[in-house]
FIKOLZA-1660 file (N, C-alpha, C; in steps of 0.1 Angstrom, whole numbers, plus 5000, padded with zeros to 4 digits):
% residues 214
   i   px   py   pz ch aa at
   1 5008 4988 5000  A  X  N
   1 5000 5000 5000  A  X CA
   1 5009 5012 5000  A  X  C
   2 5018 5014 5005  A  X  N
   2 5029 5021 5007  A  X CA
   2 5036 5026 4997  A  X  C
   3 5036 5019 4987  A  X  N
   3 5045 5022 4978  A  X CA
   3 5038 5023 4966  A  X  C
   4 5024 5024 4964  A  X  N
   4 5009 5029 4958  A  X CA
   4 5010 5041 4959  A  X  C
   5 5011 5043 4973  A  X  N
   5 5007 5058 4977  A  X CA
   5 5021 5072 4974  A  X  C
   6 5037 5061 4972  A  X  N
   6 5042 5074 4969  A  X CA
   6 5040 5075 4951  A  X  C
   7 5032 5062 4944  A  X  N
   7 5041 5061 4931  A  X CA
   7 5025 5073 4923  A  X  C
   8 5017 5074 4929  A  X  N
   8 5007 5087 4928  A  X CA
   8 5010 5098 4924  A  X  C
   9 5018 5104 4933  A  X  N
   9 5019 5115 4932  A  X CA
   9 5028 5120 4923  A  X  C
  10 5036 5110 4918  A  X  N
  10 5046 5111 4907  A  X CA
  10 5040 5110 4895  A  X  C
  11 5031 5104 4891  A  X  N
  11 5023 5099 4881  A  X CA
  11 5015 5115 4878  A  X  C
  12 5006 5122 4893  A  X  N
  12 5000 5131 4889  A  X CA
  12 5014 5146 4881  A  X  C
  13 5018 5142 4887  A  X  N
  13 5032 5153 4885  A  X CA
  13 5036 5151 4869  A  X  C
  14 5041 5141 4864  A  X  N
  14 5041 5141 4850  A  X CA
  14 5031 5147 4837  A  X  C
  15 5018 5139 4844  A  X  N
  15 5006 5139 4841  A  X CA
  15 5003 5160 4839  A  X  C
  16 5006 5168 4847  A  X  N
  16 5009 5183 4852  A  X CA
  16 5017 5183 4845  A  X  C
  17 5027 5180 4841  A  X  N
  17 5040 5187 4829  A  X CA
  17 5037 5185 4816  A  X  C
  18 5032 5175 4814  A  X  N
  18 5029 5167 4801  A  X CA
  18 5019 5177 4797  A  X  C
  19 5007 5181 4805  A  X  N
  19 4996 5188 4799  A  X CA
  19 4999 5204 4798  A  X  C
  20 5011 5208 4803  A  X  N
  20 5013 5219 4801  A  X CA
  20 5025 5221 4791  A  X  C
  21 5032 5212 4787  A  X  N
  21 5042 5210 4772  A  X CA
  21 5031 5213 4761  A  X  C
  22 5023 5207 4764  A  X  N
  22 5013 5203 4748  A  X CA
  22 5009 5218 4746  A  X  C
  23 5001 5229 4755  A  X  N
  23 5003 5241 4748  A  X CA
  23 5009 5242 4742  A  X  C
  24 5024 5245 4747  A  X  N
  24 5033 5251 4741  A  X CA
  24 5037 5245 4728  A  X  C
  25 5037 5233 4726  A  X  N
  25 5041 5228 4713  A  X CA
  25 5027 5234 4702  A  X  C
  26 5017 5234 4708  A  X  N
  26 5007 5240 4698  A  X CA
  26 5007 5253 4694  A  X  C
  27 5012 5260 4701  A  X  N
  27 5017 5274 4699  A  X CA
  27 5027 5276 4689  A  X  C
  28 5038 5267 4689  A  X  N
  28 5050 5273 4683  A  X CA
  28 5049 5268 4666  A  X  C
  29 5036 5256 4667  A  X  N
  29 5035 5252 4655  A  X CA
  29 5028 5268 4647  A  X  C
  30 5018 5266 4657  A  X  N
  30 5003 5279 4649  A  X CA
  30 5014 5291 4648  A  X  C
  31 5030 5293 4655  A  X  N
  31 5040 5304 4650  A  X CA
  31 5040 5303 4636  A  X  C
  32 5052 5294 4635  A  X  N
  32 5055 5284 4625  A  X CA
  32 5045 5291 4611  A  X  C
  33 5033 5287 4612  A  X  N
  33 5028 5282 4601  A  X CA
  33 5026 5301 4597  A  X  C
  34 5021 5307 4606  A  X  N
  34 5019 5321 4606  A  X CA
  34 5029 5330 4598  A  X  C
  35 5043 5325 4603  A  X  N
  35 5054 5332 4596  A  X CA
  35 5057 5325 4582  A  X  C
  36 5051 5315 4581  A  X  N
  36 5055 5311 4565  A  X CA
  36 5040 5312 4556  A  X  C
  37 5030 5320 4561  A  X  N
  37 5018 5325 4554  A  X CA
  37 5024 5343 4554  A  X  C
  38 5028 5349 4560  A  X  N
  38 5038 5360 4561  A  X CA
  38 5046 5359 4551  A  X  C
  39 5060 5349 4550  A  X  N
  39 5069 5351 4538  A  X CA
  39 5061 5348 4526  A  X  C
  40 5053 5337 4523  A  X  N
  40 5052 5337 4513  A  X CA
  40 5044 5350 4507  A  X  C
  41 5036 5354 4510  A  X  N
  41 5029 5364 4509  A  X CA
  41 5036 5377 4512  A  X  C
  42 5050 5379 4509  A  X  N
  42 5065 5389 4511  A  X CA
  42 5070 5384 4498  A  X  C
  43 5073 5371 4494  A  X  N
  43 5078 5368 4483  A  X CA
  43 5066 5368 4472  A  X  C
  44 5053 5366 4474  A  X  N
  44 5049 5367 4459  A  X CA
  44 5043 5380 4456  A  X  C
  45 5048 5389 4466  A  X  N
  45 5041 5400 4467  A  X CA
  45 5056 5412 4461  A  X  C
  46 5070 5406 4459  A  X  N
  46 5079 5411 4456  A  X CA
  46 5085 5408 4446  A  X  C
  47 5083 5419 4430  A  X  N
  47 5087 5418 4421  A  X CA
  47 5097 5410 4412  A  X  C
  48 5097 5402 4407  A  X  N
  48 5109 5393 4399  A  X CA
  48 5120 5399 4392  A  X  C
  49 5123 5410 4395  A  X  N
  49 5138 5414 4384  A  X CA
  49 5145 5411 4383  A  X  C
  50 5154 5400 4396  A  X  N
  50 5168 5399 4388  A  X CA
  50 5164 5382 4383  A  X  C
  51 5154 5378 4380  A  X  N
  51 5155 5365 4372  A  X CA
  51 5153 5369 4359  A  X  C
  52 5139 5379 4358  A  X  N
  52 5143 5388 4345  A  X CA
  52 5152 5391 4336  A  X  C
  53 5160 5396 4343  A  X  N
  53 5175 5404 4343  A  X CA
  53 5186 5393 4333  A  X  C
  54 5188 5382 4346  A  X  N
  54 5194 5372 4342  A  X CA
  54 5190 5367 4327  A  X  C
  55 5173 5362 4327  A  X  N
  55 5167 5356 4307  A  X CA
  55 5175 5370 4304  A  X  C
  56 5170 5382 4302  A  X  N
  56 5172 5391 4292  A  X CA
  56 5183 5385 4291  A  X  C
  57 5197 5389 4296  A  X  N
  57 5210 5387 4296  A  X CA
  57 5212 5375 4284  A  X  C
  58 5210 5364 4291  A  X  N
  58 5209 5352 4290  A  X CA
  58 5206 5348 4271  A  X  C
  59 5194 5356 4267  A  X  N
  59 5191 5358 4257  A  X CA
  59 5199 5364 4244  A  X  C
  60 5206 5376 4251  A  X  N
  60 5215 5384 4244  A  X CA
  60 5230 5377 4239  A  X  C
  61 5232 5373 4252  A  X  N
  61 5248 5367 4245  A  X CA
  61 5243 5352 4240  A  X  C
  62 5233 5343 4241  A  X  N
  62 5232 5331 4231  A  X CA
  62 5226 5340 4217  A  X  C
  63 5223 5349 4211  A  X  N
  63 5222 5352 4200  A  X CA
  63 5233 5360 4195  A  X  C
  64 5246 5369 4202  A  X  N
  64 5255 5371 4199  A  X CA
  64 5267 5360 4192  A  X  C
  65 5265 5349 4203  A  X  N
  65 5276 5337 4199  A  X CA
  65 5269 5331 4189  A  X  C
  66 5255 5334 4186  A  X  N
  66 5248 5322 4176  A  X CA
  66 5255 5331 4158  A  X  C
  67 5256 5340 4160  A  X  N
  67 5256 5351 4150  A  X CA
  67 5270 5353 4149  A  X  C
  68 5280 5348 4156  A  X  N
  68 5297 5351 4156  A  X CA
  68 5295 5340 4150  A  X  C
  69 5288 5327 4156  A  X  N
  69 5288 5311 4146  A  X CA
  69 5287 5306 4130  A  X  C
  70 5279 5317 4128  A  X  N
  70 5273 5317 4118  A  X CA
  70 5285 5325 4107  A  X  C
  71 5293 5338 4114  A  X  N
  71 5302 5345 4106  A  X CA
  71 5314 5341 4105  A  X  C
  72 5318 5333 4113  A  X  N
  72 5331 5323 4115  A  X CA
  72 5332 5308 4109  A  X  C
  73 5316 5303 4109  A  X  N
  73 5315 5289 4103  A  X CA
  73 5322 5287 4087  A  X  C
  74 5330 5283 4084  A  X  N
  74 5340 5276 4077  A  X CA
  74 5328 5271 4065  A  X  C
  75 5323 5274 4049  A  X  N
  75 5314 5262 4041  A  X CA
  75 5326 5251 4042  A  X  C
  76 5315 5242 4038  A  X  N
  76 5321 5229 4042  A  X CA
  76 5324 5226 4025  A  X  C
  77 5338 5220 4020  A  X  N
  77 5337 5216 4006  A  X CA
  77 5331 5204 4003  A  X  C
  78 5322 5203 3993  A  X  N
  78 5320 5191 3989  A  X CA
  78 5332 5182 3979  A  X  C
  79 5330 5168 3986  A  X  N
  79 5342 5162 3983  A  X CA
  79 5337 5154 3968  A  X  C
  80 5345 5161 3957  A  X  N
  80 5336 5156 3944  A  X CA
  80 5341 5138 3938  A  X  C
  81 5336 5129 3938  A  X  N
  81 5340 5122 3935  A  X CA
  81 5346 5117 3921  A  X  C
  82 5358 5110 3916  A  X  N
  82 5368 5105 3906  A  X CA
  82 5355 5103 3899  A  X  C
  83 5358 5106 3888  A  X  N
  83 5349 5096 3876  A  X CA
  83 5352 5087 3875  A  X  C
  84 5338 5075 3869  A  X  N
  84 5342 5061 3871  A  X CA
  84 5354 5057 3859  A  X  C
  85 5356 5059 3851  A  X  N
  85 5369 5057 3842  A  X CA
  85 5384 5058 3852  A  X  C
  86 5383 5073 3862  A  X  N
  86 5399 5071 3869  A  X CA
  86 5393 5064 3876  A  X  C
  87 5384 5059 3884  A  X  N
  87 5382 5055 3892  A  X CA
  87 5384 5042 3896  A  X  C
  88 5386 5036 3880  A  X  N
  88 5389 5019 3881  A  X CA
  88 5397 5020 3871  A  X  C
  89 5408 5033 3869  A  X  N
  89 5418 5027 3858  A  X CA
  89 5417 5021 3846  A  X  C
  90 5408 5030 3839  A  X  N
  90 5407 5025 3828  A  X CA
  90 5407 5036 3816  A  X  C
  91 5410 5045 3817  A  X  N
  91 5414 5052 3810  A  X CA
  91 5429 5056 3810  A  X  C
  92 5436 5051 3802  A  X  N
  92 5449 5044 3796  A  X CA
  92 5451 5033 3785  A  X  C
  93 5463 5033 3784  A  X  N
  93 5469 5027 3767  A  X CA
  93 5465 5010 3777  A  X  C
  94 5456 5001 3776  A  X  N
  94 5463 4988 3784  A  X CA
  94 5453 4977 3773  A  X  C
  95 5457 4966 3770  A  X  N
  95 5450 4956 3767  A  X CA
  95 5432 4956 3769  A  X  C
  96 5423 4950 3757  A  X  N
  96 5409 4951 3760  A  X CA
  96 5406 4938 3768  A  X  C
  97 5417 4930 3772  A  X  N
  97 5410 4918 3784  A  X CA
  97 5411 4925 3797  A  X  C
  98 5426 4935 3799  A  X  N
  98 5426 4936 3812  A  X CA
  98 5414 4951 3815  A  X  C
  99 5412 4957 3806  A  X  N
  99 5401 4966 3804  A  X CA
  99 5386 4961 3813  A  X  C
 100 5381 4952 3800  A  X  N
 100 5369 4945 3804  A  X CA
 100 5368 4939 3818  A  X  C
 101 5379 4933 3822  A  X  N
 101 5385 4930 3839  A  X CA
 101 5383 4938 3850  A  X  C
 102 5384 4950 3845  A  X  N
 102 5389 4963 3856  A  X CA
 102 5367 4970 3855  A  X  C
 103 5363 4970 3845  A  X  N
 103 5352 4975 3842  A  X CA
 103 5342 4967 3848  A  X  C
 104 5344 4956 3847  A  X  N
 104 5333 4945 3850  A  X CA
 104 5335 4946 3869  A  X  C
 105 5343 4951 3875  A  X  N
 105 5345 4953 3885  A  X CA
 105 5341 4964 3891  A  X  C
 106 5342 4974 3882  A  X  N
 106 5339 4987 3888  A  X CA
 106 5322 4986 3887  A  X  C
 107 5314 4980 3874  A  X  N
 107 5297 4982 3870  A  X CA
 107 5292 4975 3885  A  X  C
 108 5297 4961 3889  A  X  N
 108 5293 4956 3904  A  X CA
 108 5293 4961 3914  A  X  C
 109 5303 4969 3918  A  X  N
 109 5306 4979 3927  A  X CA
 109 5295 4987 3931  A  X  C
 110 5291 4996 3916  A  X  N
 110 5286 5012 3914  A  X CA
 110 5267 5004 3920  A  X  C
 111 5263 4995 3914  A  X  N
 111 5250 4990 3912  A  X CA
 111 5244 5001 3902  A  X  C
 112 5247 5008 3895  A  X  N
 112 5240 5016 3886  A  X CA
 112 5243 5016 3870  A  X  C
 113 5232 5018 3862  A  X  N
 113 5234 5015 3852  A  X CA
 113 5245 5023 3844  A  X  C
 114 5259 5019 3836  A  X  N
 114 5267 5025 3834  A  X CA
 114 5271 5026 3819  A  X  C
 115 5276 5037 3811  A  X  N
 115 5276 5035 3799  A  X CA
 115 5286 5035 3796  A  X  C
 116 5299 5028 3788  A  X  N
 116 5310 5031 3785  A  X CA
 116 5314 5027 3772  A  X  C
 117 5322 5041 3767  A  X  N
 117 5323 5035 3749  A  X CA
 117 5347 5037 3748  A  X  C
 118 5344 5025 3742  A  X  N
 118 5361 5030 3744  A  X CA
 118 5364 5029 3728  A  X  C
 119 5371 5036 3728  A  X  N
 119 5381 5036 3712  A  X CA
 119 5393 5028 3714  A  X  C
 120 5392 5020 3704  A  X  N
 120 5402 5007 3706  A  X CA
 120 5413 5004 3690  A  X  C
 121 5420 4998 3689  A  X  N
 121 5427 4989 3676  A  X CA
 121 5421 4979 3680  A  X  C
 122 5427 4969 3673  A  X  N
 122 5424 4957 3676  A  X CA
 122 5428 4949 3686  A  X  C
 123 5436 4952 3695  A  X  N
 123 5441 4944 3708  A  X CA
 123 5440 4953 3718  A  X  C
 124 5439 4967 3716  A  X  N
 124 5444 4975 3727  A  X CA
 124 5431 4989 3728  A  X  C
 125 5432 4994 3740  A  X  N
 125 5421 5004 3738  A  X CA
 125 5430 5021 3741  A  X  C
 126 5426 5029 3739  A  X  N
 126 5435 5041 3734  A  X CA
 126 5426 5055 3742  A  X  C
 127 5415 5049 3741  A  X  N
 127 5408 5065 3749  A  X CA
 127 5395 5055 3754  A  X  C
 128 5390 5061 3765  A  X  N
 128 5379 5059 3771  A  X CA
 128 5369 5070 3773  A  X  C
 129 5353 5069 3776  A  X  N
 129 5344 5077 3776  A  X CA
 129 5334 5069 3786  A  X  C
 130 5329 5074 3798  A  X  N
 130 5320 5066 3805  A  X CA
 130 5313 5080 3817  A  X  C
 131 5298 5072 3819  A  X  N
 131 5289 5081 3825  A  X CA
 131 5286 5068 3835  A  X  C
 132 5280 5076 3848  A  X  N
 132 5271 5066 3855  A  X CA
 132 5260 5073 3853  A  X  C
 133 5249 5065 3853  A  X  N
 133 5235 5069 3855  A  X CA
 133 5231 5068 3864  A  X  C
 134 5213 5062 3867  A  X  N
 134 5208 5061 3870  A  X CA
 134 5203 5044 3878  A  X  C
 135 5196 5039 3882  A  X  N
 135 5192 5029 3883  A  X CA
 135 5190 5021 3869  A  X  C
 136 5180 5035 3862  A  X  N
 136 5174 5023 3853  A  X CA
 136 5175 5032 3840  A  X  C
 137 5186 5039 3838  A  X  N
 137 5191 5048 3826  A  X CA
 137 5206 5049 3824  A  X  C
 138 5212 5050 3812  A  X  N
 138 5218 5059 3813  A  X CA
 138 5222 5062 3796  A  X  C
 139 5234 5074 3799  A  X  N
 139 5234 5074 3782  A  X CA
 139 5250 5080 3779  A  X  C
 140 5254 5081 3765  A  X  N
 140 5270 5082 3766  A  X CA
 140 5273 5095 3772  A  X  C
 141 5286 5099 3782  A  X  N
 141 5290 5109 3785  A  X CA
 141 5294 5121 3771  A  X  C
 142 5295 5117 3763  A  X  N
 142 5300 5125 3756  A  X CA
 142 5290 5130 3739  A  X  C
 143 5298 5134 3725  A  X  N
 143 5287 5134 3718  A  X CA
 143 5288 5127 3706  A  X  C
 144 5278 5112 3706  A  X  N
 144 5284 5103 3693  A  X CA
 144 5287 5110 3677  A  X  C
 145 5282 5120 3678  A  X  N
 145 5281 5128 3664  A  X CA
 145 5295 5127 3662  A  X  C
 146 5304 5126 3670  A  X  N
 146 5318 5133 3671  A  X CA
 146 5329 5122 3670  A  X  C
 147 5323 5108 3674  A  X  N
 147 5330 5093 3675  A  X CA
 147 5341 5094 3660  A  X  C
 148 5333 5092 3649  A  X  N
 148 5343 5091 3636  A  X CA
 148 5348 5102 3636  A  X  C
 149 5348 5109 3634  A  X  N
 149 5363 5121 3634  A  X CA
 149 5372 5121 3646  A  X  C
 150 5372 5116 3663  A  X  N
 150 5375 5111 3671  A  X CA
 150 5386 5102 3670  A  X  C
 151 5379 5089 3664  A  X  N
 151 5384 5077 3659  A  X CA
 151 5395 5078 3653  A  X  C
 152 5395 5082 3643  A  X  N
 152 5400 5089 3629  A  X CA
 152 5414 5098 3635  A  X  C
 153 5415 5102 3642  A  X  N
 153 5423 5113 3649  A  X CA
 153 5432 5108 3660  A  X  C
 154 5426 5097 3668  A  X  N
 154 5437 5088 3673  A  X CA
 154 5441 5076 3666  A  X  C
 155 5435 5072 3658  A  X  N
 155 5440 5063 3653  A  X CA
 155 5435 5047 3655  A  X  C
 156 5421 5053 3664  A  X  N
 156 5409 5040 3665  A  X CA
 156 5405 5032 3649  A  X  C
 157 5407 5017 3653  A  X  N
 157 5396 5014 3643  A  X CA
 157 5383 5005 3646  A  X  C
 158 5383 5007 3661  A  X  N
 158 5368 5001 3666  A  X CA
 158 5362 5009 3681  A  X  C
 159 5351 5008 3675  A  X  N
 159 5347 5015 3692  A  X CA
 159 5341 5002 3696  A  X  C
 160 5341 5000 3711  A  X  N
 160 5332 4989 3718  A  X CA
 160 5325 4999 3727  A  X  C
 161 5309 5000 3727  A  X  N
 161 5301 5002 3732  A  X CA
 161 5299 4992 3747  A  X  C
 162 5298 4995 3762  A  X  N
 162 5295 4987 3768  A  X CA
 162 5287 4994 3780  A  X  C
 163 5276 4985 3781  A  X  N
 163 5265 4992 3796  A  X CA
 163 5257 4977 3803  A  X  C
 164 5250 4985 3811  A  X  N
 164 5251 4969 3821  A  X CA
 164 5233 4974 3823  A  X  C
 165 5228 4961 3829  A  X  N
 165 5215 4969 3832  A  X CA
 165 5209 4958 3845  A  X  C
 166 5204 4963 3850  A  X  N
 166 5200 4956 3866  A  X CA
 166 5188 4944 3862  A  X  C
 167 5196 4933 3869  A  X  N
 167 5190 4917 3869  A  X CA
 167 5173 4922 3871  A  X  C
 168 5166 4916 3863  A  X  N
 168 5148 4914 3863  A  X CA
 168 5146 4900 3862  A  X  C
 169 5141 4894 3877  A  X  N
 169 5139 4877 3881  A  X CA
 169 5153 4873 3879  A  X  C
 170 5164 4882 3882  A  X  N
 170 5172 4871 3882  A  X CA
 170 5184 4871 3868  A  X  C
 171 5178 4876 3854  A  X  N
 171 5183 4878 3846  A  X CA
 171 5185 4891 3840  A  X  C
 172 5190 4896 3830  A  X  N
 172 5190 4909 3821  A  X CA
 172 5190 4905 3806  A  X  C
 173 5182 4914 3806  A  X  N
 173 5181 4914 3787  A  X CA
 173 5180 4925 3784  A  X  C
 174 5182 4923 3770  A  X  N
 174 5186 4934 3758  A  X CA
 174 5174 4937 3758  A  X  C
 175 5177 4954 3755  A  X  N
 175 5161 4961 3755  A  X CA
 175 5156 4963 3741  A  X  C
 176 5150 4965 3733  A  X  N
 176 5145 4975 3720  A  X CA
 176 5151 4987 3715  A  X  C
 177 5154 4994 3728  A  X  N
 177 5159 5006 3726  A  X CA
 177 5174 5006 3723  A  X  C
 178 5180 4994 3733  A  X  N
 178 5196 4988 3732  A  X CA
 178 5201 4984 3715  A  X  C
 179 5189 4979 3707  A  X  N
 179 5194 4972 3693  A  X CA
 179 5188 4985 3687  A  X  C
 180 5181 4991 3690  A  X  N
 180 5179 5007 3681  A  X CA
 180 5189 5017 3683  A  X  C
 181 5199 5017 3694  A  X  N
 181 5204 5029 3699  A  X CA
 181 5220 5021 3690  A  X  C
 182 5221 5009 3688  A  X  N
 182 5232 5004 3684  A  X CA
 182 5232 5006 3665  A  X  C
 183 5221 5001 3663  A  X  N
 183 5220 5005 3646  A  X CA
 183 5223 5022 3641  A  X  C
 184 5216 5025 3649  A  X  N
 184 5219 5042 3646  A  X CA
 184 5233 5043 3651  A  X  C
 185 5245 5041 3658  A  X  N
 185 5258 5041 3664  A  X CA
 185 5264 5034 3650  A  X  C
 186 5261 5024 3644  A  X  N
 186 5265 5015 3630  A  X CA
 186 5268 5029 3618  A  X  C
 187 5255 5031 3615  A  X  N
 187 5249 5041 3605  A  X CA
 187 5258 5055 3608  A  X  C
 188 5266 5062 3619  A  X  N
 188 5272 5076 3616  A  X CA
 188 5283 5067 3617  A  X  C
 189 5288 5056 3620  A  X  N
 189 5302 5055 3618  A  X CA
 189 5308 5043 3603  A  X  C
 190 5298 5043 3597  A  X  N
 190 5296 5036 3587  A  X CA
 190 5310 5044 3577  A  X  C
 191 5303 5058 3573  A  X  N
 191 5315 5067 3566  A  X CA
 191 5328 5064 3572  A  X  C
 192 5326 5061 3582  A  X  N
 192 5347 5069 3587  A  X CA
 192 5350 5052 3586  A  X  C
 193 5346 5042 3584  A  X  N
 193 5352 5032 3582  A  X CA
 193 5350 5027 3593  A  X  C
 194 5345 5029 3606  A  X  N
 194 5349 5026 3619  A  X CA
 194 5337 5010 3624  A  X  C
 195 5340 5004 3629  A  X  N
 195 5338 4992 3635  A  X CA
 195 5330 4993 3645  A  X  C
 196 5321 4993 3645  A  X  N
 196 5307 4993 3665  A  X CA
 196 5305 4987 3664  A  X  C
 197 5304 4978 3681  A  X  N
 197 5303 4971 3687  A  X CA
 197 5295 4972 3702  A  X  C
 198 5284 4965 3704  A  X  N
 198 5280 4968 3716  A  X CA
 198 5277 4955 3722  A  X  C
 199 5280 4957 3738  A  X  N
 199 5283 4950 3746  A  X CA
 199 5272 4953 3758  A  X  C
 200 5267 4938 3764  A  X  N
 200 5257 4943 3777  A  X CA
 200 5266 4933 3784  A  X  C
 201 5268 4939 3795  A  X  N
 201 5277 4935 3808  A  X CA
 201 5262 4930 3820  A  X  C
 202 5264 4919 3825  A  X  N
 202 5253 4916 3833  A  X CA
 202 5257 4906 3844  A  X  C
 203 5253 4906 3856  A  X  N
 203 5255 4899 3866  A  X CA
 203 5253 4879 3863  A  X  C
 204 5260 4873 3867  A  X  N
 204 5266 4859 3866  A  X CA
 204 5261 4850 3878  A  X  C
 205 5255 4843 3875  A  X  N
 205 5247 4835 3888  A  X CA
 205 5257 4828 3896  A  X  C
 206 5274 4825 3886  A  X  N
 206 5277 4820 3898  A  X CA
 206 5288 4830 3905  A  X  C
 207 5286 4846 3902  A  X  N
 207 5289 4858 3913  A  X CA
 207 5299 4862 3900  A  X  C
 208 5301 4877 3903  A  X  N
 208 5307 4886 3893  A  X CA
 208 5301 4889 3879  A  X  C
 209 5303 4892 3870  A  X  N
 209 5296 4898 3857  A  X CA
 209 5301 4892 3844  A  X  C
 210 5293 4891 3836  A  X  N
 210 5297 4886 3820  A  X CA
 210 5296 4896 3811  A  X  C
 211 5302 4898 3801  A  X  N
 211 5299 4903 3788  A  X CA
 211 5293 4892 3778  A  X  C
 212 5279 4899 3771  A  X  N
 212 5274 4896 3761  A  X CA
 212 5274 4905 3746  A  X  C
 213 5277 4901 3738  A  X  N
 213 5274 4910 3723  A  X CA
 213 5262 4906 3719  A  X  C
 214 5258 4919 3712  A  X  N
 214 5245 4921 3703  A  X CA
 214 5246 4926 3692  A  X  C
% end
């Protein structure tokens, strides 16, 4: 009973501090919340200039450096590419096997349809003339009106006509236009004595290219 009676009054004694903390913490909160309905209402109630300040700024020198970029930028050259004759060595004095060799190499490469006319003797070729085209075109770089007096002048006595044209199912054939565009090539070089020849270069099922005459 004894020890009931002192553990009471300790109990009410906490019980008395405890109830008089809890004001105070409710107070300092309802501070608290008071002074930060205060600031904010100090900050949105106070003008924005130096962030202002800053964009303007901010604004000015990225269109200064954008506009020094522009007056300092270097054009860029375009890098023009070899025509396909230097491009596979074939314009030069060299044999028409190692010729056809070096050409049939280069038309695989390009995938585009390519036209090449060379001025030749009989073993050897002497000047070359070549265009690349298109996928599904092309035509001579130069102007055939001009082939026989050409010929004539180096010392050709055959031209070989040669162009390639992209496999359909698998194969290529000669077009209409190919045996039309050859007879008319016959007929201006008929006078100068000169020799045409055309050739369709076409992909080989068992890999690399063939030459066919027509």
């Amino acid at each position: 009973m004894s020890s009931r009676k002192t553990l009471l009054p300790s109990r009410r004694l906490q019980a008395n501090t405890s109830s008089c903390e809890k004001p105070n913490v409710q107070s300092s909160r309802v501070v608290s919340i008071l002074w930060a309905h205060e600031f904010y209402d100090f900050y949105s109630s106070t003008p924005k200039i130096i962030p202002v300040k800053i964009m303007e700024w901010f604004v000015i020198i990225f269109g200064i450096l954008y506009l020094l970029s522009k007056y300092f930028k270097r054009p860029k050259k375009k890098r023009r590419r070899p025509p396909f004759k230097k491009n596979y060595d074939l314009d030069r004095y060299q044999s028409i096997e190692e010729f056809e060799k070096k050409m049939k190499q280069g038309m695989l490469k390009e995938g585009k349809e390519i036209f090449v006319t060379a001025f030749c003797n009989d073993t050897h070729v002497l000047n070359v003339t070549a265009t690349i085209g298109s996928k599904n075109t092309c035509r001579p770089s130069d102007n055939y009106y001009n082939w026989g007096a050409k010929s004539k002048k180096i010392g050709a006595t055959q031209i070989r006509q040669y162009h390639n044209h992209p496999p359909l199912l698998g194969r290529s054939f000669i077009s209409p236009a190919d045996k039309k565009s050859n007879e008319v090539f016959k007929e201006l070089l008929r006078p100068y004595g000169i020799e045409f020849r055309s050739f369709l270069v076409y992909p080989s099922r068992l890999g690399g290219m063939r030459i066919k005459e027509y």
